[in-house]
C-alpha positions, 0 to 999 in steps of 0.5 A: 500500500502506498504509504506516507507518513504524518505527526501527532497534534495531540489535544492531551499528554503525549503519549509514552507507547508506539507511535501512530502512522497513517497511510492512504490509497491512492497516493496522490488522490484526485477530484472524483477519487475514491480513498482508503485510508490505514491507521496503526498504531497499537495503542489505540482503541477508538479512532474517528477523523474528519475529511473533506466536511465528512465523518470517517468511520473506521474498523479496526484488524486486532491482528495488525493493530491497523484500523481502515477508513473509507473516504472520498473526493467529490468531482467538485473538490478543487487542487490543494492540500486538505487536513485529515483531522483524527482523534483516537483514545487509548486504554486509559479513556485518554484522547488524542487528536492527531492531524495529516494534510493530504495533497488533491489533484486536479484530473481532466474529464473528457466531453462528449455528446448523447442522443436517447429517446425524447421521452427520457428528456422531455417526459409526460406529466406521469412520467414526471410523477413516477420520477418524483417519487423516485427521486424521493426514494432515492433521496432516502436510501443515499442518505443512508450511511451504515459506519460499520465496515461490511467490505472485505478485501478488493473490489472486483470488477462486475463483469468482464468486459471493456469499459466503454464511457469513463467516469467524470466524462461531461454529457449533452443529451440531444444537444441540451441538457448537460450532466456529468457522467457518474459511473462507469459503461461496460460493453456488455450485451443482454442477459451478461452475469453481473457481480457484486463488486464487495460483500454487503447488504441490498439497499434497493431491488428494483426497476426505475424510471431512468435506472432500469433494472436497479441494485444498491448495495450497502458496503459500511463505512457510508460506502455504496454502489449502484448498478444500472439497467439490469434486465433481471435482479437476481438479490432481494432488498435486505438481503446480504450479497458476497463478493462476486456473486451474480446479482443480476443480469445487464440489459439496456432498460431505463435511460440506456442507448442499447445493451450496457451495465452502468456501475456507480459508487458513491460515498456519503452523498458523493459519486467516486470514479469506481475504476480507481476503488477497483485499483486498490490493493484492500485487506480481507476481514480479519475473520475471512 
């Protein structure tokens, strides 16, 4: 993993046992950039941070006195260097706050043009009442965050195939309405096995208006991801899902120009490139 180092700003008496070392992927995280961050030390028993305005929840490996954190870096998030603010506490009840400034980059995203269905850009008044509810829906399960950790090891990719639309490429629907894209394409065609990228929990099951055939998966720590356009669900909302297994199969339902899988991930309320999450070397649970 890569690995950088930091100096405690302690908030009590310094303490007198092994020091702390705190460590992130990817090393050089940009706008977009999903983050993992690896804190050890052997005598902390509680570990909070604060990045980025955003509550960090961390789960600790007993075996390697190192304790994991997900963050993220919104497409917004401009080029600078950004505190990451911890606090920890130790045996004794004792706290200890402790600071390490991480340097953001800036990435270039790529434009292009779009042409779907008029209904999906201009819709009936039904429609827009099926989008409205949706979008409450939705609304409620992104602002569900889960601090426990429920992933274990590296995120898989969902299927085998070539990516063909990246994430953070700007887009203009029909010669108006731009958005930017937020996931990643694969070059999938129809009835294709799509797999769960970690272990976790189904948040949502079910078609959707722009989606298609739609799963969230719940992975702790404020982490999800979404997977777009299925033309079957194969998990049920609730349900716990390994990683790997088959959850569905892709399709081109919903907002979709053919065949495809669309993947997303986000992060307390912010989209993360899924390419870059897939790319980090992460630890199984200690019990796996």
């Amino acid at each position: 993993m890569p690995a950088t180092g930091g100096s405690a700003q302690e908030s009590s008496k310094k303490p007198s046992r092994a020091a702390w070392s705190v460590r992130w992927q990817p090393f050089r995280p940009v706008n977009g950039s999903p983050v993992v961050f690896r804190v050890s030390s052997p005598w902390l028993k509680s570990l909070t941070a604060r990045w980025l305005d955003h509550e960090v929840f961390f789960a600790s490996d007993a075996h390697s006195k190192t304790w994991y954190g997900i963050g993220g870096v919104s497409l917004e998030t401009k080029a600078g260097g950004y505190p990451l603010e911890l606090s920890g506490t130790d045996a004794d009840g004792k706290t200890i706050a402790f600071g390490q400034k991480i340097a953001i980059g800036k990435n270039k995203y790529p434009h292009v043009k779009v042409t779907v269905p008029e209904r999906f850009t201009q819709p009936n008044a039904e429609q827009l009442k099926r989008i409205a509810e949706e979008k409450t829906l939705k609304e409620q399960l992104f602002a569900h965050t889960d601090p426990e950790r429920e992933w274990s090891g590296t995120f898989l990719p969902p299927v085998k195939a070539r990516i063909s639309d990246l994430f953070g490429t700007e887009r203009v629907f029909n010669g108006k309405g731009e958005s930017v894209h937020q996931g990643l394409d694969y070059a999938v065609p129809e009835g294709t096995a799509v797999r769960a990228l970690n272990k976790g929990t189904v948040l949502l099951a079910r078609p959707l208006f722009f989606e298609g055939g739609f799963v969230i998966l719940d992975h702790g720590q404020g982490l999800l991801t979404l997977y777009m356009h299925l033309s079957k669900i194969e998990v049920k909302e609730n349900g716990a899902v390994t990683r790997g297994q088959e959850i569905g199969l892709s399709g081109g339902s919903g907002r979709a120009t053919g065949p495809h899988l669309h993947v997303a991930v986000r992060w307390q309320g912010v989209y993360l490139n899924p390419a870059t999450l897939m790319s980090l070397d992460l630890p199984l649970e200690s019990s796996d």
